[in-house]
C-alpha positions as a Markdown table, in Angstrom:
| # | Residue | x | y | z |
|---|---|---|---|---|
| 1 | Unk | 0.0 | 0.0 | 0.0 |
| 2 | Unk | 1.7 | 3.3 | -1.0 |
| 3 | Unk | 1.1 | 6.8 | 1.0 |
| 4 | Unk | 1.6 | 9.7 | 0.0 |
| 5 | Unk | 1.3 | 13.0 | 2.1 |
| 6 | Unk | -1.0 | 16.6 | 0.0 |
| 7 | Unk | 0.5 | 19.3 | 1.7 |
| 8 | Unk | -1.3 | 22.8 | 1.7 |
| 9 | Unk | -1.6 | 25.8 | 3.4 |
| 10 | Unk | -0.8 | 24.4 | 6.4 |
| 11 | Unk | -3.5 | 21.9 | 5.8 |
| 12 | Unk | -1.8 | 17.8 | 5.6 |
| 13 | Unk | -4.2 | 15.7 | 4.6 |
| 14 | Unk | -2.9 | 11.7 | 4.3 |
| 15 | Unk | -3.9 | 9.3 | 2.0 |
| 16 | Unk | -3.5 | 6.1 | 0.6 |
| 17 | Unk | -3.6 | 4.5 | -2.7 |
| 18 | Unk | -6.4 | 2.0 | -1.4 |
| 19 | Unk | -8.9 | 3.7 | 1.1 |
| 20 | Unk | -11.0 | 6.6 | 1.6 |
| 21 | Unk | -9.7 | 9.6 | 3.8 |
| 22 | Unk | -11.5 | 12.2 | 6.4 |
| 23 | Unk | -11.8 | 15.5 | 5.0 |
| 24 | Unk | -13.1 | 18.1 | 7.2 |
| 25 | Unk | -15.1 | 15.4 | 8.9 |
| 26 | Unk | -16.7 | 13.4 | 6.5 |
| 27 | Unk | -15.3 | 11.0 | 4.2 |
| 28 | Unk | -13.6 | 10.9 | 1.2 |
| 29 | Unk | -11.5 | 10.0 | -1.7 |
| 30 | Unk | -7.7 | 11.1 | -2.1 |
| 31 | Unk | -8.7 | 12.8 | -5.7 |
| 32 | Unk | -11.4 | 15.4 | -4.2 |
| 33 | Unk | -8.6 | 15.5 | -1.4 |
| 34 | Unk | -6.4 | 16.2 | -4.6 |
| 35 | Unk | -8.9 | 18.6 | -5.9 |
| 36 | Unk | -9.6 | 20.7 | -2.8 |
| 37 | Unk | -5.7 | 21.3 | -2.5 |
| 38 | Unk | -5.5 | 22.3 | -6.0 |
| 39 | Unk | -8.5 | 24.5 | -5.2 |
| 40 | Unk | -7.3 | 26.3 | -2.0 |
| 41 | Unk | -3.4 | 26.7 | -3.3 |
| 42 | Unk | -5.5 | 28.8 | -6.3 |
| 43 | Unk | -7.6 | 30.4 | -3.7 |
| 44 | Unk | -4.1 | 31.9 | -2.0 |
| 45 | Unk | -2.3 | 32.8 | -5.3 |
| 46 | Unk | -5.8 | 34.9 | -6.1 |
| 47 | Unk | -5.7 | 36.6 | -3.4 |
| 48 | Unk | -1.8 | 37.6 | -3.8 |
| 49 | Unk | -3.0 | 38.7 | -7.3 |
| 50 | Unk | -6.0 | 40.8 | -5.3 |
| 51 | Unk | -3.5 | 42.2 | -2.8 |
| 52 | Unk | -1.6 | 43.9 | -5.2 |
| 53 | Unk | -4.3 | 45.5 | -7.6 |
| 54 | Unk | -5.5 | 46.5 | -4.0 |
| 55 | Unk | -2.3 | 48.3 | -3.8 |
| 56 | Unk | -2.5 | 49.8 | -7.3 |
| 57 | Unk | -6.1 | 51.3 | -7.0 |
| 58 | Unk | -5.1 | 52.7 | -3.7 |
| 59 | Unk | -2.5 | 54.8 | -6.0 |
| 60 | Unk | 0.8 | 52.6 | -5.6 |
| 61 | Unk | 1.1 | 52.3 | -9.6 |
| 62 | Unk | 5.0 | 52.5 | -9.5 |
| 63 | Unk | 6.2 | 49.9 | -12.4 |
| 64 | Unk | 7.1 | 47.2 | -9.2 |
| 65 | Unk | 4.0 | 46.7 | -8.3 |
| 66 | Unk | 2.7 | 46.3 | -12.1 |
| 67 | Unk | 5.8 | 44.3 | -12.7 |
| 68 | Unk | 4.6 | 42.1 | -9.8 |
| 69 | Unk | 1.4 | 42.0 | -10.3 |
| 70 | Unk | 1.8 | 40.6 | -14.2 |
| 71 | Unk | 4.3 | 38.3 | -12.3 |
| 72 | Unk | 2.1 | 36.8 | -9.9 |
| 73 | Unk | -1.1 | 36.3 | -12.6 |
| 74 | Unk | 1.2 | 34.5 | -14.5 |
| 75 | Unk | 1.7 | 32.1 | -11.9 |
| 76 | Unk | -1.8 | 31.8 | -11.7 |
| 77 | Unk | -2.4 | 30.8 | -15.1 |
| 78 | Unk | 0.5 | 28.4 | -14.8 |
| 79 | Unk | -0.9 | 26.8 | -11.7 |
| 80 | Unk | -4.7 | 26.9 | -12.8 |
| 81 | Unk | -3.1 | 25.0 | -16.2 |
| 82 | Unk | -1.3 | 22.8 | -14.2 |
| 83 | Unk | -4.3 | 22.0 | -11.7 |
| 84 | Unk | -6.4 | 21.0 | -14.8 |
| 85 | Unk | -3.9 | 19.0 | -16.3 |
| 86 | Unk | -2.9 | 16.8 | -13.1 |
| 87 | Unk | -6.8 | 16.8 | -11.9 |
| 88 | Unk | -7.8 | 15.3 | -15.7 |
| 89 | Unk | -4.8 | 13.1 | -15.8 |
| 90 | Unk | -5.6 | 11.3 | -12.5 |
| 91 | Unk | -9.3 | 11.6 | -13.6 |
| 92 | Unk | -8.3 | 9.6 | -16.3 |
| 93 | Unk | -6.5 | 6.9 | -14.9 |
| 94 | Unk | -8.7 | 6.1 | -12.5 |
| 95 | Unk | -11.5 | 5.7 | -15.3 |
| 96 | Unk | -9.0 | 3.2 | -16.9 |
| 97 | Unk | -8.5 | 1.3 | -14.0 |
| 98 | Unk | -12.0 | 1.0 | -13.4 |
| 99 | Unk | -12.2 | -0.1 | -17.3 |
| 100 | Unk | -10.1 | -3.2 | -16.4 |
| 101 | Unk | -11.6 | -4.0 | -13.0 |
């Protein structure tokens, strides 16, 4: 049986190739425990992207804070395309597995 640890904002949740896991009480599977990490690591990069156009409507425009702000949307779109792609992948394989099964 492999385990594997989903680390996020200070949230570990365990799980295990096999069995079901507790999420916030109630039960269930490590790919919505993969989704929900997914889902709150974008939830903390959008609100580092709302932080700073915070900062530029309340009139810090200085080309850092632009230059940051392009920066960190970038990540997002990296991480949002990244999210889909893993999330589908797994989604995927598991489909395929239960093909065989």
């Amino acid at each position: 049986m492999t385990t594997a640890n989903f680390q996020n904002v200070g949230t570990a949740v365990q799980t295990t190739a096999t069995a079901n896991v507790t999420n916030s009480g109630r039960q269930s599977t490590w790919y919505e425990a993969l989704a929900k990490a997914w889902g709150q690591s974008l939830d903390g990069q959008a609100g580092q992207i709302e932080s700073l156009a915070q900062q530029i409507n309340g009139g810090d425009d200085k080309p850092s804070t632009l230059t940051m702000l392009t920066a960190e949307s970038s990540k997002m779109q990296f991480m949002a395309t990244s999210s889909a792609s893993s999330i589908n992948a797994v989604g995927s394989s598991l489909e395929t597995m239960a093909r065989k099964n």
